[in-house]
LUMKOLDO-293274 format. One line per 3 residues: number of its first residue (from 0); for each residue z, x, y of N, C-alpha, C. Coordinates in nm, 4 decimals, decimal comma. Layout:
NUM) Z/X/Y/Z/X/Y/Z/X/Y; ...
This chain:
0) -0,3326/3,7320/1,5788/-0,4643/3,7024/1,5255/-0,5558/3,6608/1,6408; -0,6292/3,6805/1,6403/-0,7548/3,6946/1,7596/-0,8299/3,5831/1,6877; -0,8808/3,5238/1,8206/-0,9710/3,4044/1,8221/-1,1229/3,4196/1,8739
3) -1,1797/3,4687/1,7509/-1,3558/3,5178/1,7719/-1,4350/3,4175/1,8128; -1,4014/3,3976/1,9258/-1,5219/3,3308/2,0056/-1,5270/3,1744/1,9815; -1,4234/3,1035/1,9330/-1,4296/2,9193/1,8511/-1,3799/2,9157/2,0362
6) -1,4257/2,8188/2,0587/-1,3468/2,7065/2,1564/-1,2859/2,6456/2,1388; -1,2159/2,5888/2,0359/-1,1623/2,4862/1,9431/-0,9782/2,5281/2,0010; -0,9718/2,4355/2,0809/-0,8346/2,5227/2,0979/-0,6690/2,3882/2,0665
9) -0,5316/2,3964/2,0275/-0,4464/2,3566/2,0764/-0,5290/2,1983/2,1124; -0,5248/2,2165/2,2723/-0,4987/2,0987/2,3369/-0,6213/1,9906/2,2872; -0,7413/2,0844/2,2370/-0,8523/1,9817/2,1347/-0,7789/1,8780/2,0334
12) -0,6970/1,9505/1,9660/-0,5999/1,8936/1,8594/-0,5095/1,7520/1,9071; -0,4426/1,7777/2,0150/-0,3989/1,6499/2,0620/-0,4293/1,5460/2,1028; -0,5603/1,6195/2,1226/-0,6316/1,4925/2,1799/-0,6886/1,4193/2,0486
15) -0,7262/1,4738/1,9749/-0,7890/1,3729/1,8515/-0,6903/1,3780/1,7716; -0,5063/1,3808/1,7946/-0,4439/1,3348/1,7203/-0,4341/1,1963/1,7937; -0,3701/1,2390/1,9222/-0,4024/1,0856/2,0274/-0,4990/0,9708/1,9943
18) -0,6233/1,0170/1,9812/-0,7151/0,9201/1,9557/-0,7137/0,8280/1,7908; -0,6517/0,9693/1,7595/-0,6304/0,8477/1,5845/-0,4725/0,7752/1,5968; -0,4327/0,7995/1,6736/-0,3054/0,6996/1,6830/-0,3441/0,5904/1,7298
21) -0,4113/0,6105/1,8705/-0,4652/0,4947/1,9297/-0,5831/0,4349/1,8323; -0,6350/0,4425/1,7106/-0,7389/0,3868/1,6533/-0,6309/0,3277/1,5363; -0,5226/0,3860/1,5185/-0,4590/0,3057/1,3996/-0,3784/0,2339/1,4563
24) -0,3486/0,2482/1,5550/-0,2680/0,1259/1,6056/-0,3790/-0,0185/1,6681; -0,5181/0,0486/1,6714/-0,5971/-0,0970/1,7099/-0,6315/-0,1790/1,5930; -0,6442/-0,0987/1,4890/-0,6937/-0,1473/1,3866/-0,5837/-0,2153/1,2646
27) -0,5094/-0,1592/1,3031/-0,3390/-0,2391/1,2092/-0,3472/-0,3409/1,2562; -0,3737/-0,3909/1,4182/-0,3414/-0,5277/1,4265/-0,4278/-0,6174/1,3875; -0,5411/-0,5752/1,3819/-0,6829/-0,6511/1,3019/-0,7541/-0,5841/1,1986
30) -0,6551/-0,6157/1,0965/-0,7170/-0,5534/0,9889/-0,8297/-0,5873/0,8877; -0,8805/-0,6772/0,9615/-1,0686/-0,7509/0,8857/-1,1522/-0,7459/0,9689; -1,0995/-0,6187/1,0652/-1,2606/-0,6090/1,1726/-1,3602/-0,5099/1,1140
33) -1,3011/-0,4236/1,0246/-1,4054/-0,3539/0,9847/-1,5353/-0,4225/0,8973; -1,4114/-0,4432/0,7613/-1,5064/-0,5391/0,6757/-1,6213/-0,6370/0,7651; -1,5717/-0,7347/0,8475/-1,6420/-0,8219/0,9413/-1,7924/-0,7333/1,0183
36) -1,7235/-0,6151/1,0396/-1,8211/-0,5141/1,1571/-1,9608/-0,4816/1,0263; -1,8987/-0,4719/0,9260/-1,9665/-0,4164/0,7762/-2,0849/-0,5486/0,7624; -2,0108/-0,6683/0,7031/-2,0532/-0,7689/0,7079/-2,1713/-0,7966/0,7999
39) -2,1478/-0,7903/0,9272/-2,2098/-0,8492/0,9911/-2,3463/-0,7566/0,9880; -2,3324/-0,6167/1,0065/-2,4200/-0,5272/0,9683/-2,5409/-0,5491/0,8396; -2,4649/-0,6073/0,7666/-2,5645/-0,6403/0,6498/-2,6758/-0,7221/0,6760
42) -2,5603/-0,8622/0,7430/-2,6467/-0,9125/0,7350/-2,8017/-0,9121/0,8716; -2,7084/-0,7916/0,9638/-2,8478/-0,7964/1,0156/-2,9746/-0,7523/0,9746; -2,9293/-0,6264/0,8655/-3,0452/-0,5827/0,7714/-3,0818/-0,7000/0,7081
45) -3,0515/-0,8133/0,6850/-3,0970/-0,9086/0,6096/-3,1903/-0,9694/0,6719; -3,1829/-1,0011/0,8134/-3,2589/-1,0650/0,9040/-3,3774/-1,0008/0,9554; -3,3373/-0,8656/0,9582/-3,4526/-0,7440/0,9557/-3,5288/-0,7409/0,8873
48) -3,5144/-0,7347/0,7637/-3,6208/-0,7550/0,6048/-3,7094/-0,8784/0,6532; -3,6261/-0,9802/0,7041/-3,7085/-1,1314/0,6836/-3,8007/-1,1283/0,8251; -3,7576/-1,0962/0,8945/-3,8318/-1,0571/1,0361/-3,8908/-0,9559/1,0692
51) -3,9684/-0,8490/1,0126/-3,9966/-0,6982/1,0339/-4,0826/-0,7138/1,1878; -4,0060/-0,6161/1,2662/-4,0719/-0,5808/1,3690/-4,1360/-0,4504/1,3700; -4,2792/-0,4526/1,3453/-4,3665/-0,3224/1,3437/-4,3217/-0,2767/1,2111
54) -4,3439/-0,1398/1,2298/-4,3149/-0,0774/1,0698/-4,2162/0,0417/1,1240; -4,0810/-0,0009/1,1578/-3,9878/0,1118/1,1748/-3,9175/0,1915/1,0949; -3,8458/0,2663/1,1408/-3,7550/0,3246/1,0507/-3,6603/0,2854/0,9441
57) -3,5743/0,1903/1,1036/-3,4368/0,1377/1,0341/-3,4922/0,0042/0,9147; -3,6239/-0,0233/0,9536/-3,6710/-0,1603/0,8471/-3,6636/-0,1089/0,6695; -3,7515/-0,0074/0,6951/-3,7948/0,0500/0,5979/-3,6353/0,1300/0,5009
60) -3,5896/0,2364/0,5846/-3,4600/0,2903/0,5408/-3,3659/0,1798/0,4396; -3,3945/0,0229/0,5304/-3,2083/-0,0593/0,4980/-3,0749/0,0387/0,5648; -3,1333/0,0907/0,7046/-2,9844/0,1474/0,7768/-2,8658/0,1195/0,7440
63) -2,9406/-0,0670/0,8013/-2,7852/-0,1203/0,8284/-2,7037/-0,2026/0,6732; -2,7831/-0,1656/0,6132/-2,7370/-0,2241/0,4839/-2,6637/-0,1221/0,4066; -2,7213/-0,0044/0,4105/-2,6019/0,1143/0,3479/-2,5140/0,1162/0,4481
66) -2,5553/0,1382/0,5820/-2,4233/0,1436/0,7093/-2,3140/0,0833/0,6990; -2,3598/-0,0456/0,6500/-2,2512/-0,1557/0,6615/-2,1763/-0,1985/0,5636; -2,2515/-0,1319/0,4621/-2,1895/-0,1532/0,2751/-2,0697/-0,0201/0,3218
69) -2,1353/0,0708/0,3903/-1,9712/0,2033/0,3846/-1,8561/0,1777/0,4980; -1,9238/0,0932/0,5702/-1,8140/0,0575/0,7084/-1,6982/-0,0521/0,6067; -1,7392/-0,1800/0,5612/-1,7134/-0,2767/0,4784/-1,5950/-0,2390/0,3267
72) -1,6378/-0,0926/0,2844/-1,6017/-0,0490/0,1542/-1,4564/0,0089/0,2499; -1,5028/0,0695/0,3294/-1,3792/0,1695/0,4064/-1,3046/0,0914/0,4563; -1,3543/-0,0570/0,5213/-1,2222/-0,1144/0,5442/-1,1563/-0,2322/0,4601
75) -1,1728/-0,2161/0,3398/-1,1131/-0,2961/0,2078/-1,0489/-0,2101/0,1991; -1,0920/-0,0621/0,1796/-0,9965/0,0614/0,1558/-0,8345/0,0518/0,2290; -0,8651/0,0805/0,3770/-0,7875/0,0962/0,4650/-0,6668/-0,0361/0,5138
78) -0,7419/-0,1492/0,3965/-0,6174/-0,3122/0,4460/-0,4601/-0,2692/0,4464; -0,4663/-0,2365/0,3010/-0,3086/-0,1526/0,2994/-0,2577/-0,1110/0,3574; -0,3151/0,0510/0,3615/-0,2598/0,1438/0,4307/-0,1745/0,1202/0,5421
81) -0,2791/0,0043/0,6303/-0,3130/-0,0117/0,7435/-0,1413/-0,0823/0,8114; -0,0867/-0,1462/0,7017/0,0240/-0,2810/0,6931/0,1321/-0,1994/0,7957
């Protein structure tokens, strides 16, 4: 089977199997950094709302408040797994 033109090869693969080993093995040992990373995210949207600097994007959007509600959800998800 012929490979039309993807770059996507083999040794791509190992490497981002590598990298998710090395990400589950950082994150098994601290398994409330996400939630925390989530958390903390919120509440900077919180501080953002109360402080608006100019009329930006991320003010207006709540970036970091959906950002951090899916970082937060994913790692309640992942406590288990994680054991």
């Amino acid at each position: 089977m012929e490979n039309f033109g993807t770059s996507f090869q083999e040794t791509d693969l190992v490497d981002i199997n590598k990298l998710i080993d090395q990400l589950n093995d950082y994150l098994s040992a601290r398994r409330g950094l996400l939630p925390l990373i989530g958390i903390g995210l919120i509440i900077l949207n919180f501080i953002l709302q109360l402080f608006p600097i100019g009329d930006l994007w991320l003010v207006r959007s709540n970036l970091f408040l959906h950002l951090g509600l899916v970082v937060a959800l994913i790692g309640f998800l992942l406590i288990k797994p994680l054991q």
